[in-house]
SESE-843283 format. One record per residue (C-alpha): x, y, z; residue in three letters. Coordinates in steps of 0.001 Angstrom, whole numbers, plus 500000, padded with zeros to 6 digits. Example, Ala and Ser with C-alpha at 12.3 -4.5 7.8 and 13.67 -1.06 7.14 Angstrom:
REM SESE-843283
512300495500507800ala;513670498940507140ser;
END
This chain:
REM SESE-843283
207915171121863131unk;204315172078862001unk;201053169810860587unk;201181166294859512unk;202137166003856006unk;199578164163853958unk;199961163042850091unk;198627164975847397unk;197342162351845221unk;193577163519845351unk;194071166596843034unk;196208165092840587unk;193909162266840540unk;190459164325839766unk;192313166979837854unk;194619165555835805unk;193859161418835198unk;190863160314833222unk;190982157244835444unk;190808157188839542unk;193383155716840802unk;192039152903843780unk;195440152812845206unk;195559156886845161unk;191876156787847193unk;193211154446849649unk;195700156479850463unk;193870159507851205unk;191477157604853391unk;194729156417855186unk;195810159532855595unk;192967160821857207unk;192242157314858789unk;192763159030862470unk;189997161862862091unk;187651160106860054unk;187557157035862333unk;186896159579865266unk;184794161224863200unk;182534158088862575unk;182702157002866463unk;181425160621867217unk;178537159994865269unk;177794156877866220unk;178132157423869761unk;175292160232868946unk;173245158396867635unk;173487155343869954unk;172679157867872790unk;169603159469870763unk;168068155984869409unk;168222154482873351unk;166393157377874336unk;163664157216871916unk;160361155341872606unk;159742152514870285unk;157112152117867943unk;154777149282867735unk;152128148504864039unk;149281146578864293unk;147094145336861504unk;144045144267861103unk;142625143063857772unk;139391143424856151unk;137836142628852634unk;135399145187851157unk;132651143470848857unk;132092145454845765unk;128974143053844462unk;126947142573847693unk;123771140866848128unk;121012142858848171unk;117580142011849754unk;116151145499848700unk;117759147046845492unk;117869151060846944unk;121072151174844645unk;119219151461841591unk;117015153615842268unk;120335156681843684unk;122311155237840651unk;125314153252842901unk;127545151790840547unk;130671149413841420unk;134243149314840108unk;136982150415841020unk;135792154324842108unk;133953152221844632unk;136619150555845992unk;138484153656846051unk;135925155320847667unk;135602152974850705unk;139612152907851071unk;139274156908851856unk;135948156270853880unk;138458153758856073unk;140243157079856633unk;137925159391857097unk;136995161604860014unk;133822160063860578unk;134919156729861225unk;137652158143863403unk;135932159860865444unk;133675156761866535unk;137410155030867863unk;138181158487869075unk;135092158201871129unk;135262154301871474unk;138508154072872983unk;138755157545874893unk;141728158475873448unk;141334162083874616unk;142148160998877485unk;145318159276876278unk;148676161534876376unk;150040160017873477unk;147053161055871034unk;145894164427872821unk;149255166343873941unk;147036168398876334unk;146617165844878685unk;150552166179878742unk;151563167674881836unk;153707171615880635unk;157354171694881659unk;158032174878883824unk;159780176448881507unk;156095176777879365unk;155056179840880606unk;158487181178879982unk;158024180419876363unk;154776181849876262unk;155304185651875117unk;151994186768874296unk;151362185984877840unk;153675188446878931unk;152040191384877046unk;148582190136877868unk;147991189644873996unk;146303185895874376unk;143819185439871640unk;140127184261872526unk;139024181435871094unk;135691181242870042unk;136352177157869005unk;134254174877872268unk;137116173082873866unk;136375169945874197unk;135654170193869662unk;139494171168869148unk;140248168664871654unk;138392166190869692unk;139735167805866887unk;143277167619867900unk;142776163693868748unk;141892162966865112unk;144514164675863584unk;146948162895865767unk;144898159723865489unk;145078160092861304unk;148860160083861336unk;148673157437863145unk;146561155424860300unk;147864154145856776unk;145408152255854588unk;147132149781852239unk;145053148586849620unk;145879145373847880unk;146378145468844144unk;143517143678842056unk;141946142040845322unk;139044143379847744unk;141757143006850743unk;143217146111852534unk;144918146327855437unk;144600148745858187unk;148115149655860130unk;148541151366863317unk;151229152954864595unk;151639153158868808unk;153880153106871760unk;151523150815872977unk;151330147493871674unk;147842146550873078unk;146316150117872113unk;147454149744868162unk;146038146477867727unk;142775148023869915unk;142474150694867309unk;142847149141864385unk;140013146615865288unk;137863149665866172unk;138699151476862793unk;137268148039861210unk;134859147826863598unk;133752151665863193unk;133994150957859327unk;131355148291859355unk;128760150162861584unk;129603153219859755unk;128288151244856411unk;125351149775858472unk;124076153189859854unk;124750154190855894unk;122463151745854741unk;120267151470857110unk;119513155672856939unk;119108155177853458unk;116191153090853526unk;114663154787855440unk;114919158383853608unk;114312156049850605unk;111139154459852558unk;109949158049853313unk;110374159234849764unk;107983156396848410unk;105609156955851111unk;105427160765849789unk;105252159700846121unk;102839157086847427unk;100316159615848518unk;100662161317845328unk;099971158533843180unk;096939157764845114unk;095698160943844313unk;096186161543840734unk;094630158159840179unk;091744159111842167unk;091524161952839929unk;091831159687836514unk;089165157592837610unk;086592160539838411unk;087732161805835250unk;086538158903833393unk;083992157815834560unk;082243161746834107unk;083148161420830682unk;081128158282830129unk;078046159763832097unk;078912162767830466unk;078806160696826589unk;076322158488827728unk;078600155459826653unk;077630152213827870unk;079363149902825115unk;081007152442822851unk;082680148929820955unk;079190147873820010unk;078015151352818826unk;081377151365816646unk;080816148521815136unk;077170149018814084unk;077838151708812627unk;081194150694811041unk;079309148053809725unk;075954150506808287unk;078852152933806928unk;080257149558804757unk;076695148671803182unk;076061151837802592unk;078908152651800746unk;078636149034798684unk;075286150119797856unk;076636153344796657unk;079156151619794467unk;076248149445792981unk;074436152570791835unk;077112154636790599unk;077960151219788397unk;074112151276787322unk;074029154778786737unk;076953155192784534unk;075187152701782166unk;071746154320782093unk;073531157758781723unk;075685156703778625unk;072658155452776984unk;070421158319777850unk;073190160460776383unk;073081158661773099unk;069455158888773027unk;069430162586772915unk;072532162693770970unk;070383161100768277unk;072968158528767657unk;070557155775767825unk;068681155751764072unk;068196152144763468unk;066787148833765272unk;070010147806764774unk;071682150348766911unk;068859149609769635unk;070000145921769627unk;073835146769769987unk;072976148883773043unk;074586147520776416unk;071467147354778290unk;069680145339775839unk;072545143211774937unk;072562141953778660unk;069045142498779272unk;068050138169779798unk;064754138728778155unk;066126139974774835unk;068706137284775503unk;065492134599775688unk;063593136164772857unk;067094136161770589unk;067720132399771424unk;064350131365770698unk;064562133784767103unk;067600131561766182unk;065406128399766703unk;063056129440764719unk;065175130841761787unk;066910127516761735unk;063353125675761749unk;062355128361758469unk;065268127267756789unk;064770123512757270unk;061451123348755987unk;061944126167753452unk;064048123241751647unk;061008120771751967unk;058445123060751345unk;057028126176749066unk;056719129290750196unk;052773128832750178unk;053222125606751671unk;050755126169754870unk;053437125228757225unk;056054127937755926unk;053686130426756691unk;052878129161760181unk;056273129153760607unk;056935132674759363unk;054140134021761311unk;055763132878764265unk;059220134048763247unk;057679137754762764unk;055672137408765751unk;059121136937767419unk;060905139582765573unk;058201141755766680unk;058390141094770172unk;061780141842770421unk;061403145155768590unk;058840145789771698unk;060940144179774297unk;063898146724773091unk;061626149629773217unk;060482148861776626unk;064327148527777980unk;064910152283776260unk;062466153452777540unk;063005152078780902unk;067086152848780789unk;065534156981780765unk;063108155923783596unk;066184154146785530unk;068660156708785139unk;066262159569787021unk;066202156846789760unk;069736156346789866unk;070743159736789962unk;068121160340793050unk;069575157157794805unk;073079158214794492unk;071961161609796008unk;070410159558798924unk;073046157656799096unk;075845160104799479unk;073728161778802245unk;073608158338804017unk;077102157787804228unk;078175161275805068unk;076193160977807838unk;077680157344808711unk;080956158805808206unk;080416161894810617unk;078800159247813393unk;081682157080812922unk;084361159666813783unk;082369161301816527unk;082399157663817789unk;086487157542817151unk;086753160355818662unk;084875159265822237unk;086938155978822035unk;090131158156821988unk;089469160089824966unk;088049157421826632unk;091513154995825786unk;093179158210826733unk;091421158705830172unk;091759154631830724unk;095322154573829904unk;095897157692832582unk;093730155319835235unk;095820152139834345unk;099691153939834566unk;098833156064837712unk;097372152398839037unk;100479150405838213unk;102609153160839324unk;100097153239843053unk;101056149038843043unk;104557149416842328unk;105515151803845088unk;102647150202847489unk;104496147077846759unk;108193148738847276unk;106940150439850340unk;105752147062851786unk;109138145235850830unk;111112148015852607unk;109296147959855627unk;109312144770856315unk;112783144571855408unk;114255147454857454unk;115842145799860013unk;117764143250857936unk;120441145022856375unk;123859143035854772unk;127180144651855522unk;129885145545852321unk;132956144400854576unk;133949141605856667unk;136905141110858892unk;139035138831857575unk;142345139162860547unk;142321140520863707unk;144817142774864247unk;146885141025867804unk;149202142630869712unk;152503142927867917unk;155838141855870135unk;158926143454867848unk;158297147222867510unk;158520148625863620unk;160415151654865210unk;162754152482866305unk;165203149831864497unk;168247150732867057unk;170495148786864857unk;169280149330861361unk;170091153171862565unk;173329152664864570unk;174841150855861715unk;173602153466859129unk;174553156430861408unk;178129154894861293unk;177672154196857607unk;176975158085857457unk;179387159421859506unk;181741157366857222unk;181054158475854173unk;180593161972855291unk;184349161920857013unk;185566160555854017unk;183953163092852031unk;185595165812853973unk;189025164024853743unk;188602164223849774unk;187565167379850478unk;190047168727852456unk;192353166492850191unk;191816168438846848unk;191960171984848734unk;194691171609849747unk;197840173251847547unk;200729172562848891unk;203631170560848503unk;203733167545850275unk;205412165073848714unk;208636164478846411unk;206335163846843480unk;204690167383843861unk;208027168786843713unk;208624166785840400unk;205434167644839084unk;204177171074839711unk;207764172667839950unk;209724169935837425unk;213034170825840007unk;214678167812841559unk;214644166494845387unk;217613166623846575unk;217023164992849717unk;214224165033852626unk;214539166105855748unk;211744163760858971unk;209625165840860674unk;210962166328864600unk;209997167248867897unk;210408170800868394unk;210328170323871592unk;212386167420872379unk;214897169200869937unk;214646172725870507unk;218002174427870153unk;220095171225868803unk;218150170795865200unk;221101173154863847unk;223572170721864957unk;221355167228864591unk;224129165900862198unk;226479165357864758unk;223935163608867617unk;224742159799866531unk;221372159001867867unk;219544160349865105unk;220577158181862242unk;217854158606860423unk;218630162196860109unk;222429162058859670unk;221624159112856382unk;219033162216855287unk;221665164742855838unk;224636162758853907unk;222084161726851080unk;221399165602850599unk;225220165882850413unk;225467163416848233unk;223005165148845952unk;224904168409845872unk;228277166588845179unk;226828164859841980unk;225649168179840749unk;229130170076841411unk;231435167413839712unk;232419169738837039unk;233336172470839870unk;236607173287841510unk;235096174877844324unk;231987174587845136unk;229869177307846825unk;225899176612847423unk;223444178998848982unk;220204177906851005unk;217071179454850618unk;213487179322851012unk;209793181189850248unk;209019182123853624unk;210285181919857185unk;210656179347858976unk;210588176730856356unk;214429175279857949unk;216596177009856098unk;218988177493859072unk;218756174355860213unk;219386172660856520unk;222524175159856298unk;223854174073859024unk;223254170380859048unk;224809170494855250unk;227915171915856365unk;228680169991859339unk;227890167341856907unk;230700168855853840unk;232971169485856645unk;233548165727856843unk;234688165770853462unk;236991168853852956unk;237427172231854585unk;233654173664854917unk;233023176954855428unk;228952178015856648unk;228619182057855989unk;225360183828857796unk;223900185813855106unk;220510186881856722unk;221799189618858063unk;217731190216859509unk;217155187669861396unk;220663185957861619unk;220385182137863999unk;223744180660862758unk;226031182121865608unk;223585181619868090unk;223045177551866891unk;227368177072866997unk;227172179253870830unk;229327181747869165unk;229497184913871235unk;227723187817871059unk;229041190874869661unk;231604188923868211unk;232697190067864676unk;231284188587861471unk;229751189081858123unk;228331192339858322unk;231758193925860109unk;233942192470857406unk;231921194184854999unk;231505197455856482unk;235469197132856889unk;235459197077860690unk;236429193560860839unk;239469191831859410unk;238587188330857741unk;240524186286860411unk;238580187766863320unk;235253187495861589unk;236322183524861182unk;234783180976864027unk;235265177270864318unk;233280174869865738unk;232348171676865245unk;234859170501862861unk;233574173527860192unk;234800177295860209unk;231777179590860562unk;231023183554859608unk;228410184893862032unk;225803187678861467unk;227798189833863108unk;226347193300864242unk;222992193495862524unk;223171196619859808unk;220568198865858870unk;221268198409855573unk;221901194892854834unk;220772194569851266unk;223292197394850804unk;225647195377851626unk;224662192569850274unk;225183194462846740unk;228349195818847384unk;231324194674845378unk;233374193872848695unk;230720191030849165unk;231198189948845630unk;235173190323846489unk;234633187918849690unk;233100185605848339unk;235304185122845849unk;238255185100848224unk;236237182385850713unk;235849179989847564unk;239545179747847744unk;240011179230850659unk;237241176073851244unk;236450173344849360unk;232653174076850924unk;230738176984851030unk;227054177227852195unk;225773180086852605unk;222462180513855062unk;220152183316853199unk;216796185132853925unk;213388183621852360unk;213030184799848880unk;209329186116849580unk;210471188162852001unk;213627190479850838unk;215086189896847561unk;218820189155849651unk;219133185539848181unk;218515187259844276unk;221589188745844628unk;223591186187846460unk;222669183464844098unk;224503184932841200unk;227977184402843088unk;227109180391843626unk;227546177703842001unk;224343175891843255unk;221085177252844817unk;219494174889847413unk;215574175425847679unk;214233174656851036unk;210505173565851017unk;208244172806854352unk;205974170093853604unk;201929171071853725unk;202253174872854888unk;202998177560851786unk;200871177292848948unk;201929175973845648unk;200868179564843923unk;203707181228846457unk;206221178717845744unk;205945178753841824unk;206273182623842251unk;209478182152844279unk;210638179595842066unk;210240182055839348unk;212017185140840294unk;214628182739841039unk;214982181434837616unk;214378185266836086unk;217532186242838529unk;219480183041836662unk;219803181778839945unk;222054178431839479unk;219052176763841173unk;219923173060842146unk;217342171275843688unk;214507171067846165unk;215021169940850075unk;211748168737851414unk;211451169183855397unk;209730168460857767unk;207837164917856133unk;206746162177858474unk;209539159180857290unk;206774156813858483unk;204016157883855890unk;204030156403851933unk;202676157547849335unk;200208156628847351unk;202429154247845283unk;203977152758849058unk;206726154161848776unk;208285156437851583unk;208996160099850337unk;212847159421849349unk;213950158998853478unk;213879155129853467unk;216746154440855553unk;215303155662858823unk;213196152688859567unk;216524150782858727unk;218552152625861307unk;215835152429863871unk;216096148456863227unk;219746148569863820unk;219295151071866887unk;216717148884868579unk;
END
């Protein structure tokens, strides 16, 4: 009858659970096990096809180990300021890399010439100028680029995807990998890109010492002429100063400057004495011989000093004798005579130094007045000397720095050029890179299995999908759950075609035991809800066409008829199938004559099959009319008389609103649900305006499931006798 029915555990499980159910997953992926698995194969099929027909890829690597601390014959680096670390490093990594050094394989190797690095040399498909649409309108744009630059150009871009430097962390190792369809070309280049590095550094070096060697050789020059300059300089200053040995000079008259002064201190001393006592002269402060005596000058004058002893002496001989002897006593007076004599002399002697203090101080002040004159003039020689030496030190010091400045570079320039030629490289190749055997791409299984891995998982994710947009009832447990009716019964899924025209009457083909066990448990059901019931009287219904409500009808009361007198009544009076299923005539009378009153009851009455029957009849233009008419009511109400079973086949609910009013005359409503096809929103709706009509509503038959399909508990959807039966049958 219509699609496979599939479980609808994936909605309840993400909607309503706080925990995913494993066993509800499962079951889903079961489910869709069919289309996912050919989903899966699809893919990998595709992408078995597309990896074959790709062309593999082959790395080579060759590694090398940059010094950062090299030894250096001639140190160029300090003079441009090249410092190490890890900037240096760093630098040579993107040096590895750059254009430069590619270009030197590029040109090394030819690889213009090779289709896989310069796509020109790639002969155009025919369909190229096709493709070409600026051709068509002549709008091709000159190019003013040379061609063979963009097709160098074009190699080094292509070349420099190729290329992936990989530094190792804390060493001076990195590793230079090449990517090629060739095996023997990627390990080719990445010996040249070492190769090109090294010679790149070389010609580096090697131009820098020489720009370096040419710089000195200009400063050289330079030098060489300022300190021909300082020398001419100073050597007219000493012709010009007429110094021959200015040391000499300074020290002679250093020397005449320090005597000069000492004497200069020596008469300032002298004169300070001979002026205080020349002042006290005139001051009249001197009145007694006394006064003379305490004066400085005499004091320390060594002849007063002589003249004083000696007066002691004889004092002392006066007194001696004067104790032996009279006063007229001829020695006394000798000796007093001498003693004035003395006394007398010194008086003189003091008057002398007096007088010659005055004389000495007019001397003194005219020496000091020399003096200062003297060493004024020492003082100006000795600075005019000071200042030669400075200018000459000055001028010497210029001759000596532009000299050692001349040596150093003459020396440097010397070093450098014989030096030249020997230059030490930064980098040394540490591996090879050889020809690799196993290419790095493409891995044809790494990608088969992950291409099935992908198609898996993206199958599945369209089952789960599918799975959770999917509202409609397809199981007994979405009956109980989202409509909270019960199941009745189920009805399998059948060929429509193998069955087409005998589904109404499937009860009766003892073949079909599945069906017949599915029919009698749905009987079964409807008994144990009409115990109460004298009669009982059930009407069949459905949301929308098609669903089986025909076919249930009639199964059910082929089914009853087994038990008591069974009556099936055709109440779709629009699209009426019952006479046509039990090969009643056409024309013949039935429901809609007996109510229009053109029919008597026992002509409108067919059996067949064991079960009396009440066709369609003539189809009305007004059945719902007639439907509503009390005569209908009347009928019915006779027929449940008459039978122990009614069922009564009605229209879909969503349709026409027939089955409203014919479910208020029965005692049970049968509700007829198609597994997978209307949507739950249409079949609450139904449901509904069933239940606002006070429709005696029963129970729910599921058709149409697939008896071979669980659930996702395991078990089968209430129809577990078929596989029984087909045991028995086989």
């Amino acid at each position: 009858m219509s699609s496979e029915p599939k479980h609808t555990a994936l909605p309840k499980m993400l909607q309503g659970d706080d925990v995913i159910s494993l066993r509800e997953i499962v079951h889903v992926l079961l489910s869709y096990r069919w289309a996912i698995a050919g989903f899966t194969f699809a893919v990998t099929l595709l992408a078995t096809l597309v990896v074959f027909t790709m062309t593999p890829i082959y790395q080579a690597t060759a590694v090398l180990q940059i010094e950062q601390e090299q030894a250096k014959v001639v140190s160029i680096e300090e003079m441009y300021g090249i410092d190490g670390g890890d900037s240096y490093l760093n630098t040579q990594f993107e040096v590895l890399k750059s254009r430069s050094v590619l270009e030197k394989v590029v040109n090394k190797l030819n690889l213009t010439n090779d289709p896989e690095f310069n796509p020109a040399v790639h002969e155009k498909p025919w369909y190229a100028g096709l493709l070409n649409w600026r051709g068509w309108f002549g709008l091709e744009q000159p190019s003013d680029e040379d061609e063979q630059e963009r097709i160098l150009r074009d190699t080094i871009n292509v070349l420099d995807e190729h290329v992936r430097i990989e530094p190792v962390k804390k060493t001076q190792i990195v590793r230079i990998h090449v990517t090629s369809e060739n095996p023997k070309m990627a390990a080719r280049i990445a010996n040249a890109i070492a190769n090109a590095y090294i010679e790149s550094y070389m010609e580096a070096k090697l131009s820098l010492t020489l720009s370096a060697t040419g710089w000195m050789q200009g400063r050289l020059t330079e030098l060489s002429e300022k300190l021909r300059e300082a020398e001419i300089s100073l050597q007219d200053y000493r012709e010009q100063e007429d110094l021959v040995d200015l040391e000499g000079v300074l020290t002679i008259s250093s020397n005449e400057l320090k005597a000069l002064t000492e004497s200069l201190v020596d008469v300032r001393r002298k004169l300070a004495i001979s002026e205080n006592i020349n002042r006290q002269l005139k001051s009249g402060a001197l009145k007694s011989a006394q006064d003379y005596e305490s004066l400085q000058a005499v004091l320390e004058h060594p002849l007063i000093q002589g003249l004083k002893q000696e007066e002691a002496k004889v004092q002392r001989q006066v007194m001696d004798m004067s104790r032996r002897y009279g006063p007229k006593h001829p020695k006394m007076i000798s000796a007093r005579s001498e003693l004035q004599s003395i006394q007398q002399n010194i008086r003189d002697q003091i008057r002398n130094i007096v007088e010659g203090v005055q004389r000495d101080y007019e001397i003194d002040k005219a020496n000091e007045r020399s003096l200062n004159e003297a060493v004024a003039i020492a003082k100006k020689q000795v600075q005019q000397i000071n200042r030669k030496q400075f200018r000459l030190r000055a001028l010497e010091r210029e001759v000596r720095t532009n000299k050692d400045l001349y040596d150093a570079f003459f020396k440097r320039i010397q070093e450098t050029s014989a030096t030249s030629d020997l230059q030490t490289a930064n980098a040394r190749m540490v591996d090879k890179a050889f020809t690799p055997k196993v290419p790095v791409k493409t891995k044809k299984k790494l990608i088969i299995v992950l291409s099935a891995l992908l198609g898996l998982m993206l199958s599945s994710g369209v089952a789960f999908l599918l799975e959770m947009l999917n509202n409609t009832i397809r199981s007994t447990r979405d009956v109980e759950d989202k409509l909270n009716l019960p199941v009745l019964g189920v009805l399998p899924k059948l060929n429509e075609a193998e069955f087409n025209g005998r589904v109404q009457k499937l009860f009766l083909d003892k073949s079909q035991h599945g069906f017949g066990e599915a029919v009698r448990t749905i009987r079964t059901s409807v008994n144990l809800t009409a115990l109460d019931k004298d009669h009982r009287l059930f009407a069949v219904t459905s949301t929308m066409p098609g669903e089986g409500i025909s076919s249930t009808a009639a199964n059910l009361a082929l089914s009853l008829g087994q038990l008591g007198n069974t009556l099936l009544i055709d109440c779709d009076l629009r699209r009426p199938t019952v006479g046509k299923s039990f090969d009643i005539k056409g024309g013949s009378a039935g429901l809609a004559n007996l109510l229009a009153g053109t029919a008597e009851k026992a002509d409108c009455l067919h059996h067949s099959d064991g079960i009396d029957i009440i066709p369609c009849g003539q189809v009305p233009p007004n059945p719902q009319e007639l439907l509503a008419t009390n005569a209908f009511a009347q009928l019915i109400e006779s027929l449940k008389q008459d039978y122990d079973y009614v069922v009564i086949d009605c229209p879909p609910v969503q349709s026409v609103s027939d089955a409203l009013m014919i479910s208020r005359l029965c005692d049970g409503l049968l509700y007829v649900i198609e597994a997978g096809r209307a949507q739950i929103g249409a079949i609450q709706n139904t449901v509904g305006r069933l239940l606002q009509a006070q429709a005696p509503l029963t129970g729910v038959v599921l058709n149409k499931i697939d008896p071979t399909r669980k659930d996702a508990y395991g078990y089968s959807q209430g129809y577990y006798d078929y596989e029984g039966y087909q045991a028995k049958e086989s």
